[in-house]
C-alpha beads as a LAMMPS data file, in Angstrom:
LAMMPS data file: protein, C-alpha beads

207 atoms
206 bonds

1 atom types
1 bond types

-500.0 500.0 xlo xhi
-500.0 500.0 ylo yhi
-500.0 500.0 zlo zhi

Masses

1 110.0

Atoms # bond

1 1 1 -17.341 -55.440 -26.792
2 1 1 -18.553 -52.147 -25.698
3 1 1 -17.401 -52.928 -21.810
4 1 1 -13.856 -53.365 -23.430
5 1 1 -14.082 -50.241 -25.482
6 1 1 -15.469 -48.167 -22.319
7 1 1 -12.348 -49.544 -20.462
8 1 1 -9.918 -48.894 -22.856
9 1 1 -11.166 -45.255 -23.356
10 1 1 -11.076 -44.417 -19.893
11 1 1 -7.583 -45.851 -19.287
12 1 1 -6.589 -43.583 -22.087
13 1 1 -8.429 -40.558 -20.145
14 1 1 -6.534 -41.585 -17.019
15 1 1 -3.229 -41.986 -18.552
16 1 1 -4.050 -38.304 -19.972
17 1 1 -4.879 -36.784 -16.831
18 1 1 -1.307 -38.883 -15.248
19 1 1 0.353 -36.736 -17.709
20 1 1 -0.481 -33.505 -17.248
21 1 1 0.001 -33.769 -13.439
22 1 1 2.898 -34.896 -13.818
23 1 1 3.489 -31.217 -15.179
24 1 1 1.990 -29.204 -12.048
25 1 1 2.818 -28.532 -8.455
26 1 1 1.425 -29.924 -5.456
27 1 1 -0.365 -26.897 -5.173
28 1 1 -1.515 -26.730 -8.581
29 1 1 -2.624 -30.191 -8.327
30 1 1 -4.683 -29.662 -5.247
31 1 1 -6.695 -26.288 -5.453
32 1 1 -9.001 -25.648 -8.229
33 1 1 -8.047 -22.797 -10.695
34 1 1 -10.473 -20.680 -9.513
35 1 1 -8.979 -21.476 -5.828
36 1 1 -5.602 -20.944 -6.590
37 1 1 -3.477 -17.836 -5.182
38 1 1 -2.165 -14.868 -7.331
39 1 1 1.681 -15.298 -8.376
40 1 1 3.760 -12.243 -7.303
41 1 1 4.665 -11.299 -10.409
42 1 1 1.892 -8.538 -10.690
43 1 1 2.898 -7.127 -7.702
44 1 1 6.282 -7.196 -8.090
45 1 1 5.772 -5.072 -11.204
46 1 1 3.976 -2.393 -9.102
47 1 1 5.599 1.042 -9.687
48 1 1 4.305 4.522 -7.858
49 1 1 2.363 6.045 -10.775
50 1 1 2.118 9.917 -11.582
51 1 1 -1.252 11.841 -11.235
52 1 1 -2.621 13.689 -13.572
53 1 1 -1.252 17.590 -14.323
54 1 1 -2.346 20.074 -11.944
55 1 1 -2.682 17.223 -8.710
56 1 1 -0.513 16.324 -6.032
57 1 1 -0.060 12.309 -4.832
58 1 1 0.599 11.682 -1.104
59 1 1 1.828 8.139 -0.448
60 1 1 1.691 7.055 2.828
61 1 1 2.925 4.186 5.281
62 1 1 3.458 2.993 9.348
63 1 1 6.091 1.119 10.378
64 1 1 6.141 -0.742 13.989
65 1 1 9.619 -0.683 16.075
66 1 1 8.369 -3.107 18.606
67 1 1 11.476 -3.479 21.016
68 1 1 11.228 0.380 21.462
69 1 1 7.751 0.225 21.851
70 1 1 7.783 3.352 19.121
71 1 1 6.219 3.251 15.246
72 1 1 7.415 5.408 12.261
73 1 1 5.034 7.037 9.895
74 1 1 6.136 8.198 6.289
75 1 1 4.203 10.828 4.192
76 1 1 5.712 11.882 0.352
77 1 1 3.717 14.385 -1.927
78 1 1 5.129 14.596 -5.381
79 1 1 3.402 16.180 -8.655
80 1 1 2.913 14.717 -12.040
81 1 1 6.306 14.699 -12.817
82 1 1 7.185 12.821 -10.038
83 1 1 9.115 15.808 -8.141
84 1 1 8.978 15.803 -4.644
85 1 1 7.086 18.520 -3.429
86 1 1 7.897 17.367 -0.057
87 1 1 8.769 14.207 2.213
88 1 1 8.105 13.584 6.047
89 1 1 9.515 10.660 8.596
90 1 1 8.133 10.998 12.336
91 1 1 8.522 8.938 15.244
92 1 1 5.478 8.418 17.501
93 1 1 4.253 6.408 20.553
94 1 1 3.305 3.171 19.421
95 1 1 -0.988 2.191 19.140
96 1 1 -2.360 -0.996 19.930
97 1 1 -2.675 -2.548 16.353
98 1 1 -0.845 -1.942 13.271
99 1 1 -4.152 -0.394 11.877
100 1 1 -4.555 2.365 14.234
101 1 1 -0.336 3.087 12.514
102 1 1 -2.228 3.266 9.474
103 1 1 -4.739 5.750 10.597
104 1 1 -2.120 7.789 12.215
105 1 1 -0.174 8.270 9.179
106 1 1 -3.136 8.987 7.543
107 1 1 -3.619 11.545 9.947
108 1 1 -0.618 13.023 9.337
109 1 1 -1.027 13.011 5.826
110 1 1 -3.852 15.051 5.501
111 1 1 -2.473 17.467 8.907
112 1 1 0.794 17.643 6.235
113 1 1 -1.397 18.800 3.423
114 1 1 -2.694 21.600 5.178
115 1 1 0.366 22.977 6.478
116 1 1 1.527 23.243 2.869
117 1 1 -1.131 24.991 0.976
118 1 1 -1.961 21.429 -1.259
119 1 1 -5.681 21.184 -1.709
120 1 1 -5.941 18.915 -4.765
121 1 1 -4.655 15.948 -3.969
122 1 1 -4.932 11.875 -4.150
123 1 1 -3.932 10.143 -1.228
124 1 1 -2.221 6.345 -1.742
125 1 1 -1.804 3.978 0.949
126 1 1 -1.259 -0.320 1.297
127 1 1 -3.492 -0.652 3.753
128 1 1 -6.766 -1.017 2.022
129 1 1 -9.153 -0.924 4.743
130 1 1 -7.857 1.910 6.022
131 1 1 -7.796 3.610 2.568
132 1 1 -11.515 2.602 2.573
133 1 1 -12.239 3.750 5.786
134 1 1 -11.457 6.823 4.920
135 1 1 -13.276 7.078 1.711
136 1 1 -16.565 5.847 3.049
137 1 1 -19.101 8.620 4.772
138 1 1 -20.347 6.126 6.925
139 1 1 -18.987 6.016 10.225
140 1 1 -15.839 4.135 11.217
141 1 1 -16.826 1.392 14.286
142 1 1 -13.649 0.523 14.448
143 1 1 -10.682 0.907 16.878
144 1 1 -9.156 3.678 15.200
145 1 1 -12.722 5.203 13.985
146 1 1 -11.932 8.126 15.840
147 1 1 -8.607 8.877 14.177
148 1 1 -10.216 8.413 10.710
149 1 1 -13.039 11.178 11.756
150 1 1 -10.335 13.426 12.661
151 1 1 -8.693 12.626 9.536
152 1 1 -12.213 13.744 8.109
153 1 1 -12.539 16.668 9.542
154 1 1 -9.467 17.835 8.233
155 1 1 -10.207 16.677 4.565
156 1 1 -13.268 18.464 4.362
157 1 1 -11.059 21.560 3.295
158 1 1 -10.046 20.229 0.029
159 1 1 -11.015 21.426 -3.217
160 1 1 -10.376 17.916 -4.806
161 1 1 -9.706 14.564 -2.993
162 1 1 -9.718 10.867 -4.137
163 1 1 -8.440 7.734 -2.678
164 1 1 -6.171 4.828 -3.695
165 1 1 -5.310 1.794 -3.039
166 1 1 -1.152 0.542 -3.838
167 1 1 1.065 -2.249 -2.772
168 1 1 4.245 -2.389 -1.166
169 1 1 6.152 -2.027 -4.523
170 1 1 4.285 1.430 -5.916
171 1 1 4.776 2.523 -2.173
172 1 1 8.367 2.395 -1.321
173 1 1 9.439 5.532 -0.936
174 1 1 6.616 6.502 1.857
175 1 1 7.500 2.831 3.375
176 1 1 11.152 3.986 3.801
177 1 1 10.290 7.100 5.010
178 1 1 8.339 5.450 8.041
179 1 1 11.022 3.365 8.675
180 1 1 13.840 6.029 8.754
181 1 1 11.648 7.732 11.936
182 1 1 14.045 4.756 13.539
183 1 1 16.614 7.104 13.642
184 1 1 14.895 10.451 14.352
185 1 1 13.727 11.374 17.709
186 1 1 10.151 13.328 17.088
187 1 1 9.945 13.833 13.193
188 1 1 11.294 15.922 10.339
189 1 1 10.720 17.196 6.842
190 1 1 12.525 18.061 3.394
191 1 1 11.039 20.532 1.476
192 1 1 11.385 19.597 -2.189
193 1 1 13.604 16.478 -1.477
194 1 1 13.923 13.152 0.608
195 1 1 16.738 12.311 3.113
196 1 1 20.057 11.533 0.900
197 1 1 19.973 8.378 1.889
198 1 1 16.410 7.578 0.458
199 1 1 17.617 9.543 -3.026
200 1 1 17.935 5.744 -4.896
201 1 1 14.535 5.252 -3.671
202 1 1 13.324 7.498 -5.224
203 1 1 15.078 7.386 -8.471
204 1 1 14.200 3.600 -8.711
205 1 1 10.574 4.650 -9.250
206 1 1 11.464 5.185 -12.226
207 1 1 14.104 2.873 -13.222

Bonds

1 1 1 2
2 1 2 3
3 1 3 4
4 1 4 5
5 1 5 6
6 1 6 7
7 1 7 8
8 1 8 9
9 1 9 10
10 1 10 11
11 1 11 12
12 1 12 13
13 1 13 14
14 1 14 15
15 1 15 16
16 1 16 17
17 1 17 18
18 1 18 19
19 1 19 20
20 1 20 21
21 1 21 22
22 1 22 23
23 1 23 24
24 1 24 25
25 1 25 26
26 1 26 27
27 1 27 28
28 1 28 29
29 1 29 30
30 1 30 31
31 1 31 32
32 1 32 33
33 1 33 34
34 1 34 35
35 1 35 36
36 1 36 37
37 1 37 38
38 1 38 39
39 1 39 40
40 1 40 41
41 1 41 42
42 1 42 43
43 1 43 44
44 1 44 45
45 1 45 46
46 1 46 47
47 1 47 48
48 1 48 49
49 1 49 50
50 1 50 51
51 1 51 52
52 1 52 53
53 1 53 54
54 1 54 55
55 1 55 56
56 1 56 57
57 1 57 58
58 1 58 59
59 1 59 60
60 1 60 61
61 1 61 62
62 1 62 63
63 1 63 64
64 1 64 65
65 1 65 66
66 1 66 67
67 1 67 68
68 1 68 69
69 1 69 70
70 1 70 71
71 1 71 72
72 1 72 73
73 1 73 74
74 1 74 75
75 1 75 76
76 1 76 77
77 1 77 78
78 1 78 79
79 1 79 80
80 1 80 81
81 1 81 82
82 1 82 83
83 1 83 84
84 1 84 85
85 1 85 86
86 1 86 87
87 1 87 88
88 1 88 89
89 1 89 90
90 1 90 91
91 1 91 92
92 1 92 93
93 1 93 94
94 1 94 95
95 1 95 96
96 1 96 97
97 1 97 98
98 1 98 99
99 1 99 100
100 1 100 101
101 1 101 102
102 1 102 103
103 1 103 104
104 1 104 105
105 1 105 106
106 1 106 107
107 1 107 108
108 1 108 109
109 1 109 110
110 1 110 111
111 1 111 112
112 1 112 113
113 1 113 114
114 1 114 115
115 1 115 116
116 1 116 117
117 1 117 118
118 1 118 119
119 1 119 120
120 1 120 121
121 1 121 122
122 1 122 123
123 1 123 124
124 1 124 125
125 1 125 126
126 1 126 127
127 1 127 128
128 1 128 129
129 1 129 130
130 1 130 131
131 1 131 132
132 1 132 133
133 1 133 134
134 1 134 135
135 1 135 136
136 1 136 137
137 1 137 138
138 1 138 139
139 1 139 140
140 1 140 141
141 1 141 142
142 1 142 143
143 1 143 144
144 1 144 145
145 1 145 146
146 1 146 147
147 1 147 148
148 1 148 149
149 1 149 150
150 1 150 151
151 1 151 152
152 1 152 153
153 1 153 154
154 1 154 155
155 1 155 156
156 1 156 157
157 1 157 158
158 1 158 159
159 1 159 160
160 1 160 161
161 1 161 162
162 1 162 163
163 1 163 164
164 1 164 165
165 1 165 166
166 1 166 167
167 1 167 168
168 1 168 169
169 1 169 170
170 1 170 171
171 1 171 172
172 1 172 173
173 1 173 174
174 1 174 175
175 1 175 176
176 1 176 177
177 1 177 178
178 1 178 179
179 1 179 180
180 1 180 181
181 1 181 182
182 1 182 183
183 1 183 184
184 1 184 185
185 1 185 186
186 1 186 187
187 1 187 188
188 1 188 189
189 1 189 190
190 1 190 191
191 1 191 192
192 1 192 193
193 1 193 194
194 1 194 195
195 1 195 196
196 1 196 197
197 1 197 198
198 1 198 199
199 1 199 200
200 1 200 201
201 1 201 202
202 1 202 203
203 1 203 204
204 1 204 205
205 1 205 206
206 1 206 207
């Protein structure tokens, strides 16, 4: 008697389990919760976010044009109010690896900063090892190490500086920026503005 209730109960477990499969994905079905990979949704809900009163926020981004052997890099500072204090595209001579874009924009960013008076600042990049590169006071081994110590050098002039990490989505504007260098042939920069035909860019930050 108890075999036959131990077999009924676990035919009832199994026709359970049947049932809520038959719910989920492959995937879901597969990996473990714990395993399974973030939806998109977060990140497609990203926006560029204000910084506080009184500070500046440089986004950043690098951009490979492979068939012209050239990468773009994009640099936008804008205040708490999101007003665009200022906006750069620039075409350079493209590195080995996609990181060492990174670091050159990051480069650039803090070489921008300078030339414009801005001292407190936080600078926002996708590239996270690069943003931690640069964050860290150890030194940099890597293959760009050298362009994140020059970056360093440069930053140690700030009154106030700070690091953060965004995705593609809060980072738009500097990603479009990097890829309009395409169509400049050394670099160029609006004071107060972004090229016109960035301007719904920009305005969808805050749609």
């Amino acid at each position: 008697m108890d075999a036959v209730v131990r077999d009924t109960e676990q035919t009832r477990k199994t026709k359970q389990q049947q049932a809520l499969n038959s719910g989920l994905s492959k995937e879901d079905e597969v990996l473990p919760e714990r395993q399974r990979q973030p939806t998109r949704t977060k990140d497609q809900q990203v926006r560029w976010q204000p910084p506080s009163t009184m500070k500046f926020k440089i986004t950043f981004d690098g951009v490979v044009f492979k068939e012209e052997k050239r990468a773009g890099l994009g640099v936008v500072i804008r205040n708490h109010q999101g007003q665009v204090h200022a906006s750069l595209t620039e075409n350079v001579a493209l590195p080995p690896s996609i990181m060492e874009v990174e670091a050159l924009a990051a480069i650039r960013v803090v070489s921008f900063e300078v030339e414009l008076g801005v001292s407190s600042i936080i600078i926002e990049g996708e590239f996270e090892v690069v943003i931690k590169a640069m964050r860290s006071e150890e030194e940099s081994l890597s293959t760009y190490g050298h362009l994140i110590a020059a970056a360093r050098q440069i930053m140690d002039s700030f009154s106030s500086l700070s690091f953060t990490h965004t995705h593609r989505q809060g980072n738009n504007l500097a990603h479009n920026l990097a890829r309009h260098a395409r169509h400049v042939s050394s670099y160029l920069v609006w004071r107060e503005d972004v090229p016109p035909q960035l301007q719904s860019v920009l305005q969808a930050d805050f749609g």
